[in-house]
C-alpha positions as CSV (number, residue, x, y, z in Angstrom):
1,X,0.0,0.0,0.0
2,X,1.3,3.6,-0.6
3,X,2.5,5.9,2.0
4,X,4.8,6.0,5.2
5,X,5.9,4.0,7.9
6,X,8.6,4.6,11.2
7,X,9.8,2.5,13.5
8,X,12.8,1.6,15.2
9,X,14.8,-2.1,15.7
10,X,17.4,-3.0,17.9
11,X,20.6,-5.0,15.7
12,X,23.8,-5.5,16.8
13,X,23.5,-4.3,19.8
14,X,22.6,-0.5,18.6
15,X,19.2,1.3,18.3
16,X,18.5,2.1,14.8
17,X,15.4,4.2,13.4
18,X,13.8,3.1,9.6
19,X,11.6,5.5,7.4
20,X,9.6,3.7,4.4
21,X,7.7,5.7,1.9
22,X,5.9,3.9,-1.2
23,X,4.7,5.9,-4.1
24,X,2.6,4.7,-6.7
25,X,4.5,6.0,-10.7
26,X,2.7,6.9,-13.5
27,X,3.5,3.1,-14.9
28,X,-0.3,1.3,-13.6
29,X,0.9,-1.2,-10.9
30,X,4.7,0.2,-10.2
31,X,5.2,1.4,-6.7
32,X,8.5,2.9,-5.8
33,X,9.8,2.0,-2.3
34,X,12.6,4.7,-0.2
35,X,14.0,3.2,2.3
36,X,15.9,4.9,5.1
37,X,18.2,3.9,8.3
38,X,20.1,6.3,11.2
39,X,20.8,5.7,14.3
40,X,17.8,6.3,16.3
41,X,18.2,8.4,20.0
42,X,17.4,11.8,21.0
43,X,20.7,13.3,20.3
44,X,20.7,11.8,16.8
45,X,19.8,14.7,13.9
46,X,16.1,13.9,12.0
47,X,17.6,13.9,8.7
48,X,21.1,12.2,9.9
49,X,20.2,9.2,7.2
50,X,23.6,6.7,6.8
51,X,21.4,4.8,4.5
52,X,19.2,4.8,1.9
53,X,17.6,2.5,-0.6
54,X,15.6,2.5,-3.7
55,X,13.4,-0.2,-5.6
56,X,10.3,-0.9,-7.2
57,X,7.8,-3.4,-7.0
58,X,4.8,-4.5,-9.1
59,X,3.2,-6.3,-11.9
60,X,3.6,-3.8,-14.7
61,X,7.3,-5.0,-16.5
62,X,6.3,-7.6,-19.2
63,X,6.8,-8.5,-22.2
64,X,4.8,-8.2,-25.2
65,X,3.2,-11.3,-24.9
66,X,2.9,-11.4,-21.3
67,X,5.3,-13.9,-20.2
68,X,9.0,-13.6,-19.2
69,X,10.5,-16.6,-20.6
70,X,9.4,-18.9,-17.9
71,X,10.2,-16.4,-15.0
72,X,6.2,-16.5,-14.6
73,X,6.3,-20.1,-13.6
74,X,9.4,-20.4,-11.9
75,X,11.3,-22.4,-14.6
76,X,14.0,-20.9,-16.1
77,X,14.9,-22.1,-20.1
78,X,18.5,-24.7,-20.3
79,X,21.5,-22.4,-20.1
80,X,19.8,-20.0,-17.6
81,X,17.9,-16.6,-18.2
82,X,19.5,-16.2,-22.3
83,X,18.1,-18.9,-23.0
84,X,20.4,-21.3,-24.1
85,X,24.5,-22.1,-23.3
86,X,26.9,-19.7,-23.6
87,X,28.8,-19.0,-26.7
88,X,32.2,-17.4,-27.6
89,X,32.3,-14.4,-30.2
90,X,32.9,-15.4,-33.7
91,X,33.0,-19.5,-33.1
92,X,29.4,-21.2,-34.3
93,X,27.2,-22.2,-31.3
């Protein structure tokens, strides 16, 4: 769902504070996701982020034909995501 969320965590034996927003785009079914991480405490400046990360999530990305060549279903083709084995540049498969 869009919008944001706080909270804070204890890891490795330090407090730390996370910021989420999620954003829908103007691609139907793409959200973007922010991510952000400081050390959480009093003393700590709000906008003090060490980290932050982007991505997107949906169902939007296919191809043409609606299937991304057997990523759908969890198989992927022999030879992995190309397709079929490798081959060296210039030598006949």
């Amino acid at each position: 769902a869009t919008g944001k969320s706080d909270g804070e965590v204890e890891f490795a034996g330090s407090g730390w504070h996370w910021h989420q927003e999620v954003s829908s785009m103007d691609i139907p079914g793409l959200k973007r996701i922010v991510i952000q991480v400081r050390h959480a405490g009093d003393n700590v400046p709000k906008d003090r982020w060490l980290a932050t990360v982007v991505g997107f999530r949906g169902d939007a990305i296919r191809t043409p034909l609606g299937v991304l060549n057997g990523y759908d279903n969890g198989a992927l083709p022999a030879g992995g995501a190309g397709g079929g084995p490798p081959t060296t540049p210039g030598k006949p498969k």
